[in-house]
C-alpha positions in Angstrom: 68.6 104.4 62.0 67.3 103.2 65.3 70.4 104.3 67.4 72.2 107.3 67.5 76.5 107.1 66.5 77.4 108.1 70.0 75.0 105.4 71.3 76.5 102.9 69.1 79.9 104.3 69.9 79.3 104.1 73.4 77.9 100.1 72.8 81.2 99.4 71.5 83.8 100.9 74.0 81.3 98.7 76.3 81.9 95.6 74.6 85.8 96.1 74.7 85.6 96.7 78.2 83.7 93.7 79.0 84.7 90.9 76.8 88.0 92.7 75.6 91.6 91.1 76.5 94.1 93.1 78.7 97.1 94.2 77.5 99.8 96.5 79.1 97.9 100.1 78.1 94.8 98.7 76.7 91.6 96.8 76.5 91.2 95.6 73.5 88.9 93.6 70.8 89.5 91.8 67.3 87.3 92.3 64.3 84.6 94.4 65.2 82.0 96.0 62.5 79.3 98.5 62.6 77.1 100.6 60.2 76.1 104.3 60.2 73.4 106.1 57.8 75.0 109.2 56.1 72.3 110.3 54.9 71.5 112.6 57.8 74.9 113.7 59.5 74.9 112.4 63.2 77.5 114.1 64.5 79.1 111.7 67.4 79.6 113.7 70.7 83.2 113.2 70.9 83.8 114.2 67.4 85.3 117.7 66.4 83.6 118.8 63.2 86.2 121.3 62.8 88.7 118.8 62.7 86.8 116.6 60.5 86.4 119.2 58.2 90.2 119.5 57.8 90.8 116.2 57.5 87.8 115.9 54.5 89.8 118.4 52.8 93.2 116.6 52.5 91.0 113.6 51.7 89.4 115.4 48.9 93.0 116.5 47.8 94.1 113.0 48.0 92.0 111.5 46.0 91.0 112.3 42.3 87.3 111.4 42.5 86.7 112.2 38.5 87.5 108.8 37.6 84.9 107.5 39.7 82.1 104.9 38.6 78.9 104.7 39.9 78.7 101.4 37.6 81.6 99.1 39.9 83.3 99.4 43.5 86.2 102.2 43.7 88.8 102.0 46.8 90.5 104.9 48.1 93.8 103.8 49.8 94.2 106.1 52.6 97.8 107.2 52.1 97.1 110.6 53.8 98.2 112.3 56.6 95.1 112.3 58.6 95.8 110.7 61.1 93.5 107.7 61.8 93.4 103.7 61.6 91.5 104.2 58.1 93.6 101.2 55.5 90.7 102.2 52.8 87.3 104.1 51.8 85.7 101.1 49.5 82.2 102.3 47.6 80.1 100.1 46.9 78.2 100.2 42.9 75.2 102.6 43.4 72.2 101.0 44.2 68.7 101.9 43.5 67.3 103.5 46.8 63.9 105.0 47.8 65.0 108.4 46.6 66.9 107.7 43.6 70.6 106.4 43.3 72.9 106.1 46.2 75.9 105.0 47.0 77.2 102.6 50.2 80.9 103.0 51.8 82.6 100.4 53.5 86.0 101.9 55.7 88.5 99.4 56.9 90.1 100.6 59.8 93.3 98.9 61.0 93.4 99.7 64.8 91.3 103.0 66.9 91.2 104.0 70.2 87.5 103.7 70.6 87.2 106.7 73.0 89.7 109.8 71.0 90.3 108.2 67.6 87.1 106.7 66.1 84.5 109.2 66.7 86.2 111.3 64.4 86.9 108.4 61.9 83.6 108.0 62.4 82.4 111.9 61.7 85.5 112.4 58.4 84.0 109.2 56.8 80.5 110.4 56.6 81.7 113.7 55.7 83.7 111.9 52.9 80.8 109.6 51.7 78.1 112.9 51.8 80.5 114.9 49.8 81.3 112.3 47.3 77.7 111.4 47.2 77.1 115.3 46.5 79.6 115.6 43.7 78.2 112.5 41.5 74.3 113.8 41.8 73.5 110.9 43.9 72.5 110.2 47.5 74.8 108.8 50.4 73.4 105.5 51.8 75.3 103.6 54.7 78.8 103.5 56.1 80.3 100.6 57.5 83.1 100.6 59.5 85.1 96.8 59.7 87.9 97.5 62.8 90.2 95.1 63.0 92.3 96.1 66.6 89.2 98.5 68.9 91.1 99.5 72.1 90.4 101.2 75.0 92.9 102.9 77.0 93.4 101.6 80.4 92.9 105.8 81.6 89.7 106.2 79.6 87.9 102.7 81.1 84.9 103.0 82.9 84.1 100.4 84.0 87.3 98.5 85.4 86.5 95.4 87.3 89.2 94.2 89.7 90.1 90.5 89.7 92.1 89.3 92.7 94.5 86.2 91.8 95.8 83.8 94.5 98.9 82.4 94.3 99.1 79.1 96.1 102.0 78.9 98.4 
């Protein structure tokens, strides 16, 4: 991976700031998608592992992983009570790679505060993919994340640009 998850991170609460449409609390942008490598954990910075790690483990409780087949796509419908914009954990059937069979995630995310909510969506769904990956003998390959509502709260912008209007009189 060329760019680091908090880079990337940091790209995107950039892009809702700039091209994102104001609403009463928040900045915010439609349909955005990005792609992480799980196969070496980058942790973003405003991430709490520990956290992560608790959520991972309701996810792991949640979801009965023995029926899984490396031979077609499985969902996981997030019906859990970590608390996140994830809808669903989709794998992808497990490809060939350059060290062996691996398998791909794709998460839908519904809505995440860019700045306190999707740095650790970011952080539980590697966790999740790298354990998964783990338990079937096979490698973890990409995540990507599809977000359909990124906001950013009016208090966490950086960079605010005032617009004066005038009203004609």
């Amino acid at each position: 991976m060329d760019q680091d998850i908090t880079a990337i991170l940091d790209g995107i609460k950039q892009s809702v700031e700039a091209v994102g449409r104001s609403g009463r609390e928040e900045i915010h942008l439609d349909n955005i998608f990005f792609r992480t490598d799980a196969s070496s954990l980058d942790v973003p910075l405003d991430s709490n592992l520990l956290k992560s790690r608790e959520d991972l483990e309701i996810l792991l409780d949640a979801f009965d992983i023995s029926y899984y087949d490396l031979e077609t796509s499985n969902i996981f419908t997030n019906d859990t009570e970590v608390e996140s914009g994830v809808v669903a954990f989709l794998t992808q059937p497990a490809e060939l790679g350059p060290n062996g069979l691996r398998i791909d995630m794709t998460v839908v995310v519904a809505a995440a505060d860019v700045t306190n909510e999707l740095p650790q969506t970011v952080l539980t769904s590697q966790l999740f993919l790298r354990t998964l990956a783990e338990q079937l003998e096979v490698s973890p390959g990409s995540v990507t994340f599809n977000v359909a509502y990124a906001y950013v709260l009016w208090d966490d912008a950086e960079q605010l640009v005032e617009f004066e209007i005038e009203i004609p009189r």
